[in-house]
PyMOL Python script that loads the backbone (N, CA, C, O; Angstrom):
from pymol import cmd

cmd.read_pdbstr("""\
ATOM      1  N   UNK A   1     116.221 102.831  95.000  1.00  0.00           N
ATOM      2  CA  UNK A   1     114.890 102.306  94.723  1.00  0.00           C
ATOM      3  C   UNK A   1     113.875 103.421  94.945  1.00  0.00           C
ATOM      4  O   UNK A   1     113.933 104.085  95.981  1.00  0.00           O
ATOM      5  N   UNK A   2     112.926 103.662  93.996  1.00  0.00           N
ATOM      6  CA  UNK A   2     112.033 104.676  94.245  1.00  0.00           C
ATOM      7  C   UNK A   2     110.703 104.204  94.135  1.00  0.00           C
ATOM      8  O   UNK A   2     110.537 102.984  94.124  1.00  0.00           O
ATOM      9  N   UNK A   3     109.466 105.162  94.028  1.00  0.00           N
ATOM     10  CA  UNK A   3     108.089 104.720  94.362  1.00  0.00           C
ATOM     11  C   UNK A   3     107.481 104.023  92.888  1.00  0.00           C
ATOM     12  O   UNK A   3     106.356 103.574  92.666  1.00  0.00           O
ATOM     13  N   UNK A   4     108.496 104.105  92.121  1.00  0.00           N
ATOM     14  CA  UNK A   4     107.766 103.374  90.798  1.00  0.00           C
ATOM     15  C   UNK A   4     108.257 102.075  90.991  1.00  0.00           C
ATOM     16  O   UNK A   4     108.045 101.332  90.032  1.00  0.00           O
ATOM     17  N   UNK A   5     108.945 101.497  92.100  1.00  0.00           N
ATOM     18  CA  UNK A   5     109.449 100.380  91.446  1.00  0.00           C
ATOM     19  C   UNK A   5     107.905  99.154  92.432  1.00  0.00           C
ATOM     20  O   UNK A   5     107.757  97.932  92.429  1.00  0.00           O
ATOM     21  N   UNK A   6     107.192 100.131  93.022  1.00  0.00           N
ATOM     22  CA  UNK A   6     105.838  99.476  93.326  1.00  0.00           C
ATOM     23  C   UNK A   6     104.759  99.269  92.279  1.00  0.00           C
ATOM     24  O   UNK A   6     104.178  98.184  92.268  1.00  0.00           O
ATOM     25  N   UNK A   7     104.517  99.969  91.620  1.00  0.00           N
ATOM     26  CA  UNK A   7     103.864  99.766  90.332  1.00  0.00           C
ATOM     27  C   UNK A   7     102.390 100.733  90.943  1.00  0.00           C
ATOM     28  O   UNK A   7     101.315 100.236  90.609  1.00  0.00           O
ATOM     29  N   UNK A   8     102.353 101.359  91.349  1.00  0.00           N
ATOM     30  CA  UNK A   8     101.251 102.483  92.104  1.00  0.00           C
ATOM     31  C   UNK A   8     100.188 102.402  90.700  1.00  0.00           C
ATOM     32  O   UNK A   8     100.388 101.681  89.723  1.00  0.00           O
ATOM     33  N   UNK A   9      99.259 103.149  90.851  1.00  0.00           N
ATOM     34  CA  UNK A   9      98.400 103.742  89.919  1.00  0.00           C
ATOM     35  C   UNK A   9      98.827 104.238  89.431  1.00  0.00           C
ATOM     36  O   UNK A   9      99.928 104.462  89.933  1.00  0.00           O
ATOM     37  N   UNK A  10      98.597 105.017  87.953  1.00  0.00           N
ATOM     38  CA  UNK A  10      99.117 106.448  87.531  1.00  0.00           C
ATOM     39  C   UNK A  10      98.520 107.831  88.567  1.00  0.00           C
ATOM     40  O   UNK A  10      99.161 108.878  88.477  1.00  0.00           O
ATOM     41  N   UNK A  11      97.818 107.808  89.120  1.00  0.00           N
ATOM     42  CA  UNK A  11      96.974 108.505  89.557  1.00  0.00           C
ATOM     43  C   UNK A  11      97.712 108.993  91.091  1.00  0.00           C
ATOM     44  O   UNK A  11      98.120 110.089  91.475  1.00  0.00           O
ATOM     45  N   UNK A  12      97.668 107.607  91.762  1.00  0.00           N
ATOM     46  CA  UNK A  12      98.964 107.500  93.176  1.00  0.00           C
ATOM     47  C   UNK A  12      99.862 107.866  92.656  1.00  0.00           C
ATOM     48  O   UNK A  12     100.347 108.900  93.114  1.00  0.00           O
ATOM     49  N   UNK A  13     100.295 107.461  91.892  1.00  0.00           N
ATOM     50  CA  UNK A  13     102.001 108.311  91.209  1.00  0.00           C
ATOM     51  C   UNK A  13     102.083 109.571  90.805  1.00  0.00           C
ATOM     52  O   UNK A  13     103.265 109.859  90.618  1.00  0.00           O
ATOM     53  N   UNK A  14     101.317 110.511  90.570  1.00  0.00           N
ATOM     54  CA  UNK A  14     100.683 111.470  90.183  1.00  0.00           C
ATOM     55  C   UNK A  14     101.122 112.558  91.928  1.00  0.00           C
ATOM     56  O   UNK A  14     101.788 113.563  92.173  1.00  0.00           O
ATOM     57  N   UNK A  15     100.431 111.759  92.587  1.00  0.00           N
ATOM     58  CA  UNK A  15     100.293 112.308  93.834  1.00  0.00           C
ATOM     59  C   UNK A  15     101.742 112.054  94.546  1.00  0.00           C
ATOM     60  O   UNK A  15     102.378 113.102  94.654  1.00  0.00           O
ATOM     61  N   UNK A  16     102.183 111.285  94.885  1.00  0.00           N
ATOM     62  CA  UNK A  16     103.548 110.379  95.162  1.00  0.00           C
ATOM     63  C   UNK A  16     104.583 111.617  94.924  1.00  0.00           C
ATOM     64  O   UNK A  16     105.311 112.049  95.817  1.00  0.00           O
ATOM     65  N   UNK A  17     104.539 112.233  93.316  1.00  0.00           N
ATOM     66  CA  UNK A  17     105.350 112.969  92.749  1.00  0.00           C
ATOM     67  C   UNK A  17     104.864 114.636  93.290  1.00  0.00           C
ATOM     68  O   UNK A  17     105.562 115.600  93.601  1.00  0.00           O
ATOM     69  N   UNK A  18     103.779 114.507  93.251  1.00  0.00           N
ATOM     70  CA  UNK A  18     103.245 115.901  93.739  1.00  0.00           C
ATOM     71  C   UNK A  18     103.624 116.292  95.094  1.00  0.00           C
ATOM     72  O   UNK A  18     103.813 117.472  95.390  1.00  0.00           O
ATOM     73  N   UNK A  19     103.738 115.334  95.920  1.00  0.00           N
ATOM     74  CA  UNK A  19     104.181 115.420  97.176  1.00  0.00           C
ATOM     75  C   UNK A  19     105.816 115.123  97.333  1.00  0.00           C
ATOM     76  O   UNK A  19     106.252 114.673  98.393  1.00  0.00           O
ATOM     77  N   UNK A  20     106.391 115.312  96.586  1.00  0.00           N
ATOM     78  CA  UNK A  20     107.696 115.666  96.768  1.00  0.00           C
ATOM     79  C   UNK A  20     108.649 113.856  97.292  1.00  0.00           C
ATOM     80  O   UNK A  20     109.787 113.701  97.734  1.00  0.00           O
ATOM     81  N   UNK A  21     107.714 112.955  97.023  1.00  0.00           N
ATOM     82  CA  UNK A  21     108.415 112.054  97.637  1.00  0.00           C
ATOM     83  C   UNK A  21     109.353 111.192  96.621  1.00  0.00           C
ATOM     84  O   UNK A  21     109.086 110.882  95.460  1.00  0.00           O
ATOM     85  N   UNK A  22     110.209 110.973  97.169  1.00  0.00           N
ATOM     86  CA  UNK A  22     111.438 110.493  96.365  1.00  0.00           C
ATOM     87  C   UNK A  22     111.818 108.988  96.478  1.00  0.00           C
ATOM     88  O   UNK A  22     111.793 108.314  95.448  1.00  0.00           O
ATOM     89  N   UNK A  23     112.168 108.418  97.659  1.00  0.00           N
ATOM     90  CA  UNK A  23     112.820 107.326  97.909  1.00  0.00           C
ATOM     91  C   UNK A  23     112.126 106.877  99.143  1.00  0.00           C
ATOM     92  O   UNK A  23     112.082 107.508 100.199  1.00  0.00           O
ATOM     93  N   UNK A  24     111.378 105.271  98.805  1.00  0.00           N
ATOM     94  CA  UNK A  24     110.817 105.082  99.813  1.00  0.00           C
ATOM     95  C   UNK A  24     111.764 105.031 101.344  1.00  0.00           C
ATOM     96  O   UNK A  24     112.978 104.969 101.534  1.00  0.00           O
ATOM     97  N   UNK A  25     110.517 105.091 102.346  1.00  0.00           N
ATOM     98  CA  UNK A  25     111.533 104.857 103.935  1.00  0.00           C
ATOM     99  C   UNK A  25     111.417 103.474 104.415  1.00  0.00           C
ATOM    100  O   UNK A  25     110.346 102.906 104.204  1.00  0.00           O
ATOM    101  N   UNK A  26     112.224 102.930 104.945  1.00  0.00           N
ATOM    102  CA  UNK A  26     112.269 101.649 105.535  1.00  0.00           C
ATOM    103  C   UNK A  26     110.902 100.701 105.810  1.00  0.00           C
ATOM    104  O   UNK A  26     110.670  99.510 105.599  1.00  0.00           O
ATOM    105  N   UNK A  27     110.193 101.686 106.320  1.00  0.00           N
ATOM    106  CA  UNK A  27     108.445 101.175 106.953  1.00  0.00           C
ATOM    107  C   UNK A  27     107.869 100.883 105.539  1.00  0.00           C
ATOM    108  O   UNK A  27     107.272  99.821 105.364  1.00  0.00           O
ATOM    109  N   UNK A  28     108.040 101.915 104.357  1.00  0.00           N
ATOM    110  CA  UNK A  28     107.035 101.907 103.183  1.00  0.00           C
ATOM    111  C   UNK A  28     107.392 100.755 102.891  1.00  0.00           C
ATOM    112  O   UNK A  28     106.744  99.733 103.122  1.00  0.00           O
ATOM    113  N   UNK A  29     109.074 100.868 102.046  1.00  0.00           N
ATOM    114  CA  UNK A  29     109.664  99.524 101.564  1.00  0.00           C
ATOM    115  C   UNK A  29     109.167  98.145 102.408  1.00  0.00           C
ATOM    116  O   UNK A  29     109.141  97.046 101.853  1.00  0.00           O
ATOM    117  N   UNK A  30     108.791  98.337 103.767  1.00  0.00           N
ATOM    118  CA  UNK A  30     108.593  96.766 104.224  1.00  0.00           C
ATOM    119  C   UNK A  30     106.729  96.606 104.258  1.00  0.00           C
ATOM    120  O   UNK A  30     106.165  95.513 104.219  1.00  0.00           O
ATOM    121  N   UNK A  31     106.301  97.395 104.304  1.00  0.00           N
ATOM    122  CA  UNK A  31     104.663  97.583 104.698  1.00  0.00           C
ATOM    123  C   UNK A  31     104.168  97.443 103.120  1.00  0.00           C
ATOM    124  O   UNK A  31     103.455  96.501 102.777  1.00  0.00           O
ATOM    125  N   UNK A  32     104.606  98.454 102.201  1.00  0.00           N
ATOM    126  CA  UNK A  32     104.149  98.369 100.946  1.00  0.00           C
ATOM    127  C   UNK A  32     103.360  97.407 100.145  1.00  0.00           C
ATOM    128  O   UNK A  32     102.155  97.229  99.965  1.00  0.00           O
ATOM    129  N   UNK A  33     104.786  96.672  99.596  1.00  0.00           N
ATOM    130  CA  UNK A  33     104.538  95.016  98.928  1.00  0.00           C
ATOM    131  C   UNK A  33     103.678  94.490  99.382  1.00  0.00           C
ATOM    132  O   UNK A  33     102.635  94.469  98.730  1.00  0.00           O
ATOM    133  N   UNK A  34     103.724  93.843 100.675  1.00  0.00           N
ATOM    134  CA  UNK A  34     102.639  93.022 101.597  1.00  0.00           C
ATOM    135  C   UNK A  34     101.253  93.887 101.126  1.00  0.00           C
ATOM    136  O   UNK A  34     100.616  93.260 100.280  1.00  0.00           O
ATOM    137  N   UNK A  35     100.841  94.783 101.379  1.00  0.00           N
ATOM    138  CA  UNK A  35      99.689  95.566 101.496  1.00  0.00           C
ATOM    139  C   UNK A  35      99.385  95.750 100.067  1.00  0.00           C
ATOM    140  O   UNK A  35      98.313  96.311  99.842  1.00  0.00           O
ATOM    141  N   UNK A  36     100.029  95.433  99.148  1.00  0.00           N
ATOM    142  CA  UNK A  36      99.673  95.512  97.613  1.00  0.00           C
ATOM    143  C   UNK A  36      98.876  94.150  97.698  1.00  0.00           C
ATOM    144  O   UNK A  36      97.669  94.327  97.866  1.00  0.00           O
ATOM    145  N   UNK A  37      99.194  93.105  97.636  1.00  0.00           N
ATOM    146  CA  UNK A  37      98.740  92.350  97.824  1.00  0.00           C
ATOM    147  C   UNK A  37      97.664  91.444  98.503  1.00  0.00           C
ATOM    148  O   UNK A  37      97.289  90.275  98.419  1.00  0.00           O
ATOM    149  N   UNK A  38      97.408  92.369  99.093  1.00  0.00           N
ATOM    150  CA  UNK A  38      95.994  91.984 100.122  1.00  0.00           C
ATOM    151  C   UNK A  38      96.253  91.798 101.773  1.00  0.00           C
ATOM    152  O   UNK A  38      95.443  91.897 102.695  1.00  0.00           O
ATOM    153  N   UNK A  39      97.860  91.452 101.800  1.00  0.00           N
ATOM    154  CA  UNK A  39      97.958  91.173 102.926  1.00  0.00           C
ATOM    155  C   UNK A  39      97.369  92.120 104.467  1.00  0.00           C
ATOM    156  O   UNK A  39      96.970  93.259 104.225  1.00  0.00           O
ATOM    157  N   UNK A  40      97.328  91.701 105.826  1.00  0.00           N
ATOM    158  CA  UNK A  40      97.312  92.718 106.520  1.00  0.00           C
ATOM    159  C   UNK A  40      98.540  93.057 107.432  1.00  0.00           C
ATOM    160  O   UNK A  40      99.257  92.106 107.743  1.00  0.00           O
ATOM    161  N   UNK A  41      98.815  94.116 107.826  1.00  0.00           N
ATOM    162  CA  UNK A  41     100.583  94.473 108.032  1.00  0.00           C
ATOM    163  C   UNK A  41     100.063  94.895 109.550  1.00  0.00           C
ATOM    164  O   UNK A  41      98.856  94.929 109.787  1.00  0.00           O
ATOM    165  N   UNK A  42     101.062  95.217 110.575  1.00  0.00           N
ATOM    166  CA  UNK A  42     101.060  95.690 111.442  1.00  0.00           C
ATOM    167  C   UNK A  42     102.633  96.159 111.590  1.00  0.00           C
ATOM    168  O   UNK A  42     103.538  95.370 111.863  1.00  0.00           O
ATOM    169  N   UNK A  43     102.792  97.398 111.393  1.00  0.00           N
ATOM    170  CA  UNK A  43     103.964  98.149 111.639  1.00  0.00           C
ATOM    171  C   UNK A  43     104.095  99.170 112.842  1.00  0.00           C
ATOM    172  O   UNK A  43     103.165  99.643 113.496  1.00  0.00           O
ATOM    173  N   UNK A  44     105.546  99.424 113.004  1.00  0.00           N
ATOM    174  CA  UNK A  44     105.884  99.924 114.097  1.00  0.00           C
ATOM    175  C   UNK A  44     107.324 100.934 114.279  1.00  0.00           C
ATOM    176  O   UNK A  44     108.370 100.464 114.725  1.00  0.00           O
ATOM    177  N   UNK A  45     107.193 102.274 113.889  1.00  0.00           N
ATOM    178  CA  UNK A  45     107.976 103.396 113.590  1.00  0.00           C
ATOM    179  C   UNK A  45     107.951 104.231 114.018  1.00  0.00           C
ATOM    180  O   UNK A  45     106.836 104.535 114.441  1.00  0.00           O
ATOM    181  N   UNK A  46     109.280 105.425 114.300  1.00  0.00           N
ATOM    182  CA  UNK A  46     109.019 106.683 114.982  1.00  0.00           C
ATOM    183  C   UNK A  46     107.963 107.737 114.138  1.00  0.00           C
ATOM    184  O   UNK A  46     107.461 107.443 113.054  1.00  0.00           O
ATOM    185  N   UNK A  47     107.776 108.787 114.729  1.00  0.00           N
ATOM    186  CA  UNK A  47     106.945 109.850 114.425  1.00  0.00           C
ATOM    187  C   UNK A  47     107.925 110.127 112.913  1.00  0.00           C
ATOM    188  O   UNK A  47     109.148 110.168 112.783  1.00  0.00           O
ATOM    189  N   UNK A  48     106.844 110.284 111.916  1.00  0.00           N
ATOM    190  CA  UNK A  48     107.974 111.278 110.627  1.00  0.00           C
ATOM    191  C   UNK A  48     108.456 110.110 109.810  1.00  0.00           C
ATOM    192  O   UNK A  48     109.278 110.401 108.942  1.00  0.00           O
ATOM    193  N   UNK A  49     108.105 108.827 109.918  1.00  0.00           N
ATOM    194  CA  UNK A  49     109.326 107.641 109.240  1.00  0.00           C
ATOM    195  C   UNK A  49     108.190 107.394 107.863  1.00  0.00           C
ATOM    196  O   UNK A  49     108.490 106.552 107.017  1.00  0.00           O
ATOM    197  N   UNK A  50     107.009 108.121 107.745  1.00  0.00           N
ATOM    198  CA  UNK A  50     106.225 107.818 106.399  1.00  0.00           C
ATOM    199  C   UNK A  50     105.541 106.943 106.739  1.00  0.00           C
ATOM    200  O   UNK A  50     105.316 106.162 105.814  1.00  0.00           O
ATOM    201  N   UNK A  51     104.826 106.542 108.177  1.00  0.00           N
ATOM    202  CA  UNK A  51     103.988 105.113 108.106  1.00  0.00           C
ATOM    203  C   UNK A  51     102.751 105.162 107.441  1.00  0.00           C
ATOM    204  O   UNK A  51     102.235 104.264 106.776  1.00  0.00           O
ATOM    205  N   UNK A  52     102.019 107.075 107.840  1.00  0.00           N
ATOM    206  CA  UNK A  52     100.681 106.947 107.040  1.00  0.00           C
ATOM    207  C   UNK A  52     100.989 106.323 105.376  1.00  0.00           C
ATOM    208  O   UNK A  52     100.535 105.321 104.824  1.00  0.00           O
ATOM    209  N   UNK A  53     101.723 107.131 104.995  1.00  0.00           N
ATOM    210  CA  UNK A  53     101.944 106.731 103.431  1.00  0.00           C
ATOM    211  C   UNK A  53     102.168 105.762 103.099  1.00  0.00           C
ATOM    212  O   UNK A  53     102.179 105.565 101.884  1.00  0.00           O
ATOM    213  N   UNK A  54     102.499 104.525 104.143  1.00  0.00           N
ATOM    214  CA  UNK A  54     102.865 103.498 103.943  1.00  0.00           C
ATOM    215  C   UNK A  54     101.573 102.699 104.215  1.00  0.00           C
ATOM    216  O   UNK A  54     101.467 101.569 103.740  1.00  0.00           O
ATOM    217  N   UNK A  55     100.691 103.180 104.879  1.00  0.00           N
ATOM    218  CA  UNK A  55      99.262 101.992 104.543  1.00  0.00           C
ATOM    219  C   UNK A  55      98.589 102.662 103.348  1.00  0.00           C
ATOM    220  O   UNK A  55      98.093 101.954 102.472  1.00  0.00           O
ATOM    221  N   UNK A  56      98.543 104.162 103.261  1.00  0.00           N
ATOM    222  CA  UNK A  56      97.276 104.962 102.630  1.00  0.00           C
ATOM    223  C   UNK A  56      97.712 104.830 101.185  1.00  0.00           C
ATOM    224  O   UNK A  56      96.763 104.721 100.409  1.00  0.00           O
ATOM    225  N   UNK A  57      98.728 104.816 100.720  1.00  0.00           N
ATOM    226  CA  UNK A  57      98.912 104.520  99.308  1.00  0.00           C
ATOM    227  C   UNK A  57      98.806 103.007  98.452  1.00  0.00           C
ATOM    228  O   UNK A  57      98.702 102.935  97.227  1.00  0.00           O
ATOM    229  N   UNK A  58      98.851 101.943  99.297  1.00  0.00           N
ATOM    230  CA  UNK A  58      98.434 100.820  98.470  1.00  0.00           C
ATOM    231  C   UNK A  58      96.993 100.662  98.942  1.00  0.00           C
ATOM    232  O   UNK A  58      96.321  99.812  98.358  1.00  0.00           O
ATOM    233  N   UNK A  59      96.452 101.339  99.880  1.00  0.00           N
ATOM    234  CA  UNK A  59      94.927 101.291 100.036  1.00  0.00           C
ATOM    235  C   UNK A  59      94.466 102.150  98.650  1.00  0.00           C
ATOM    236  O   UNK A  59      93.859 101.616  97.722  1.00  0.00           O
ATOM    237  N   UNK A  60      94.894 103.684  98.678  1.00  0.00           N
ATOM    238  CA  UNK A  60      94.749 104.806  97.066  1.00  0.00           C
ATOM    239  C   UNK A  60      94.882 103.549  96.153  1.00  0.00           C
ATOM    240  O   UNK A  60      93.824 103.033  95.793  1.00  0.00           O
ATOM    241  N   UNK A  61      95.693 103.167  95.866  1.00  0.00           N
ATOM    242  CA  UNK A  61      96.132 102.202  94.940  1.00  0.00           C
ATOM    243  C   UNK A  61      95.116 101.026  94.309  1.00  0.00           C
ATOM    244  O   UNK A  61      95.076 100.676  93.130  1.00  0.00           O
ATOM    245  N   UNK A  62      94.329 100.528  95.389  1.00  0.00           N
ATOM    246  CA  UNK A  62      93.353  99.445  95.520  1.00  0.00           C
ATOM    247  C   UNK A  62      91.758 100.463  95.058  1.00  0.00           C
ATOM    248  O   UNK A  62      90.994 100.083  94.171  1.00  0.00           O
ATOM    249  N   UNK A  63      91.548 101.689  95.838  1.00  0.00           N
ATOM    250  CA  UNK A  63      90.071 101.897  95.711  1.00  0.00           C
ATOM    251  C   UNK A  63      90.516 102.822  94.767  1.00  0.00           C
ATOM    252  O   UNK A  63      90.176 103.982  94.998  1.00  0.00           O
ATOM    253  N   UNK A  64      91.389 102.566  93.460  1.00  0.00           N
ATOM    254  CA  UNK A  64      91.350 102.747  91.887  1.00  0.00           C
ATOM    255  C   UNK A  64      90.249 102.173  91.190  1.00  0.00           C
ATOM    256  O   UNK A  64      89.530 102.740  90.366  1.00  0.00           O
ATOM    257  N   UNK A  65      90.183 100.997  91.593  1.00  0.00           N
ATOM    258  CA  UNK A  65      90.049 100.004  90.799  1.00  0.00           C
ATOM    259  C   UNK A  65      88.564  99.104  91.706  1.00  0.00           C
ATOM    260  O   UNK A  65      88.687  98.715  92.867  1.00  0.00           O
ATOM    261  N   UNK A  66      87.281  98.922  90.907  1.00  0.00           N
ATOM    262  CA  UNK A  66      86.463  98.199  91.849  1.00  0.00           C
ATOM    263  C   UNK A  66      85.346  99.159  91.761  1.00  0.00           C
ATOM    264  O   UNK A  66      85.206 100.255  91.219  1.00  0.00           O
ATOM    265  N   UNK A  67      84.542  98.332  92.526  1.00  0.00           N
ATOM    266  CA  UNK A  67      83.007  98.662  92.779  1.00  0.00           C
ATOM    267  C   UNK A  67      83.106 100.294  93.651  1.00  0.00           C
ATOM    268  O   UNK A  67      84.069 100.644  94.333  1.00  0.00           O
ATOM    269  N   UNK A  68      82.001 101.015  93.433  1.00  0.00           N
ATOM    270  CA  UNK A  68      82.408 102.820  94.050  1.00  0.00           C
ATOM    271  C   UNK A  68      81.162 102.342  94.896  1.00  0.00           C
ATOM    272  O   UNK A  68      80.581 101.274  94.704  1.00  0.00           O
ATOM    273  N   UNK A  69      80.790 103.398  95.981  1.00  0.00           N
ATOM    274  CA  UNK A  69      80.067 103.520  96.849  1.00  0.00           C
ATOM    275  C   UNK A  69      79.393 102.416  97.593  1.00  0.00           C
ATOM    276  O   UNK A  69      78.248 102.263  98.018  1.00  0.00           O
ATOM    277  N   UNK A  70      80.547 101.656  97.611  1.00  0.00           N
ATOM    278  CA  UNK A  70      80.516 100.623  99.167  1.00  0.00           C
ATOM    279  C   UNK A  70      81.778 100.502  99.746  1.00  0.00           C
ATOM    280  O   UNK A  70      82.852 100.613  99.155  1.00  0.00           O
ATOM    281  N   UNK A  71      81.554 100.208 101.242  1.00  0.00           N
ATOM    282  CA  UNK A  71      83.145 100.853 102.272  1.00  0.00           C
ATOM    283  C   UNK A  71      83.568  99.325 101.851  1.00  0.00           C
ATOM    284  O   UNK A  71      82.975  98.246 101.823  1.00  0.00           O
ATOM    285  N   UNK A  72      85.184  99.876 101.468  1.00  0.00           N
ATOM    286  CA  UNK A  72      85.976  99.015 101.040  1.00  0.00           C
ATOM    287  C   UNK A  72      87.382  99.110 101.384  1.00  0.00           C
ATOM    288  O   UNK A  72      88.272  98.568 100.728  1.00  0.00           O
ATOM    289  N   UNK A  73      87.588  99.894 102.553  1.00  0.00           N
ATOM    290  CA  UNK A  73      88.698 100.694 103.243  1.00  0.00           C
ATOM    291  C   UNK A  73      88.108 100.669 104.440  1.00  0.00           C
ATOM    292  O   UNK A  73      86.920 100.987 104.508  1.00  0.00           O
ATOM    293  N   UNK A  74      88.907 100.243 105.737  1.00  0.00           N
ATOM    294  CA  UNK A  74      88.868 100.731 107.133  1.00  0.00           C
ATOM    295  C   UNK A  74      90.205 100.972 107.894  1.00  0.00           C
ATOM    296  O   UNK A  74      91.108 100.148 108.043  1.00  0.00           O
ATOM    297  N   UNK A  75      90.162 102.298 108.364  1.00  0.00           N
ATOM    298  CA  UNK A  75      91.187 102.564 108.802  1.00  0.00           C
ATOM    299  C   UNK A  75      91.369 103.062 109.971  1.00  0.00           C
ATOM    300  O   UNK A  75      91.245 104.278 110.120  1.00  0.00           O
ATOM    301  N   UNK A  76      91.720 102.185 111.110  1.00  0.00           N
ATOM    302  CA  UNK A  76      91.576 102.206 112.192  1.00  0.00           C
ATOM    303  C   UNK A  76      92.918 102.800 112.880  1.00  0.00           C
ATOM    304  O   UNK A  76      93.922 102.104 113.031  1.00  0.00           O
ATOM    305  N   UNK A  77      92.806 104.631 113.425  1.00  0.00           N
ATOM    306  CA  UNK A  77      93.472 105.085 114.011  1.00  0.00           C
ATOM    307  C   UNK A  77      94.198 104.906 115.544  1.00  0.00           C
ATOM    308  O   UNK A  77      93.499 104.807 116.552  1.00  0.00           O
ATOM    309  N   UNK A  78      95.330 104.885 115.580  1.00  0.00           N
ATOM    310  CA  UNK A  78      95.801 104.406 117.122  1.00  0.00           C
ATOM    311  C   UNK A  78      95.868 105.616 117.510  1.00  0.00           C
ATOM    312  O   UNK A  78      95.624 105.755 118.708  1.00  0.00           O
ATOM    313  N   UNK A  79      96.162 106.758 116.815  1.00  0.00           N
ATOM    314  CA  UNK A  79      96.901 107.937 118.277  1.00  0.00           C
ATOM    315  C   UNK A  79      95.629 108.811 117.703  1.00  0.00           C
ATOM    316  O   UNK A  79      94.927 108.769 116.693  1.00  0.00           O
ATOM    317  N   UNK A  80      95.717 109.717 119.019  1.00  0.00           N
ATOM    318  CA  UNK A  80      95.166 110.921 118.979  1.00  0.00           C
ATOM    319  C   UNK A  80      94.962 112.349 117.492  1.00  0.00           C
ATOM    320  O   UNK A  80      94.214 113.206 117.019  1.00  0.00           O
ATOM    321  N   UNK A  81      96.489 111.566 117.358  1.00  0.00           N
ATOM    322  CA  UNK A  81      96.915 113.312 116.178  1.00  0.00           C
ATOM    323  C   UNK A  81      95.906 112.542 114.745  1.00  0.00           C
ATOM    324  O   UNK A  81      95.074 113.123 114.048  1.00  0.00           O
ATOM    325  N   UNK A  82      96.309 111.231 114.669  1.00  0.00           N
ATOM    326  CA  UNK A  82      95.434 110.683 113.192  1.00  0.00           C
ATOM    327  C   UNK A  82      94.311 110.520 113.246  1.00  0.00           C
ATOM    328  O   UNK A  82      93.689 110.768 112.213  1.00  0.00           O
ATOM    329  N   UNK A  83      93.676 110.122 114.239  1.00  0.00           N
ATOM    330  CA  UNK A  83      92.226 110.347 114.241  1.00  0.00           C
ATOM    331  C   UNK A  83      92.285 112.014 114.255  1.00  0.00           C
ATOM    332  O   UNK A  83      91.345 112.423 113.573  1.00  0.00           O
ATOM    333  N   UNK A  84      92.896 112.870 114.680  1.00  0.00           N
ATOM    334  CA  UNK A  84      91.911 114.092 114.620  1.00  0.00           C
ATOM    335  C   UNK A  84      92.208 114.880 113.225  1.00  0.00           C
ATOM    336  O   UNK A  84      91.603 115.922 112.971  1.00  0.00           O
ATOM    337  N   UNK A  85      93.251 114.282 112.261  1.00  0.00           N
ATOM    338  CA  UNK A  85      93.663 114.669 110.951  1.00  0.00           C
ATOM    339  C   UNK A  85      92.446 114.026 109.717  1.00  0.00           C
ATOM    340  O   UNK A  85      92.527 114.318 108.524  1.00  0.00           O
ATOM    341  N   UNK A  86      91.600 113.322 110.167  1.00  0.00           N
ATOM    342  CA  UNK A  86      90.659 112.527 109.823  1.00  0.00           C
ATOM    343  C   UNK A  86      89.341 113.280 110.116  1.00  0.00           C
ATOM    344  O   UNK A  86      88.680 113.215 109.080  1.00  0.00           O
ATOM    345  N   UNK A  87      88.940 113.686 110.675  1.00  0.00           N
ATOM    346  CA  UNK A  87      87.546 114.684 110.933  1.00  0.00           C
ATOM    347  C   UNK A  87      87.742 115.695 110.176  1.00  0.00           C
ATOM    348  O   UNK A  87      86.914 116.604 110.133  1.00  0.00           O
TER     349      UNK A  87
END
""", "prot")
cmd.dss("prot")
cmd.show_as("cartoon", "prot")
cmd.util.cbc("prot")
cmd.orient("prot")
């Protein structure tokens, strides 16, 4: 199973491919779907298992599409290293 079988943007897919990624990881495959959909997820994985990519791409995915210059994304960092990859 790979990242097309989510139905991404062309644009996320674009990037998806640019970044070398191949086959989703366990966290994406379960976080993904839900988060396409509106749902809200709370996941829980080691360091390296793809979790950013696993919220930040059906969020990419969503602020495709919609009204521009109003916050329509919040992304609330737990550790230290992602908030400071964010400044």
């Amino acid at each position: 199973m790979g990242f097309r079988t989510f139905n991404l943007h062309t644009s996320v897919m674009a990037g998806v491919n640019a970044a070398g990624y191949k086959i989703p990881t366990p966290i994406q495959l379960k976080a993904i779907p839900p988060i396409l959909t509106g749902k809200d997820v709370m996941g829980l994985a080691q360091t390296g298992t793809g979790k950013t990519a696993a919220f930040v791409l059906p969020i990419l995915n969503r602020l495709m599409e919609g009204q521009r210059r109003i916050v329509r994304a919040l992304i609330i960092s737990p550790t230290r290293e992602l908030a400071e990859c964010a400044v």
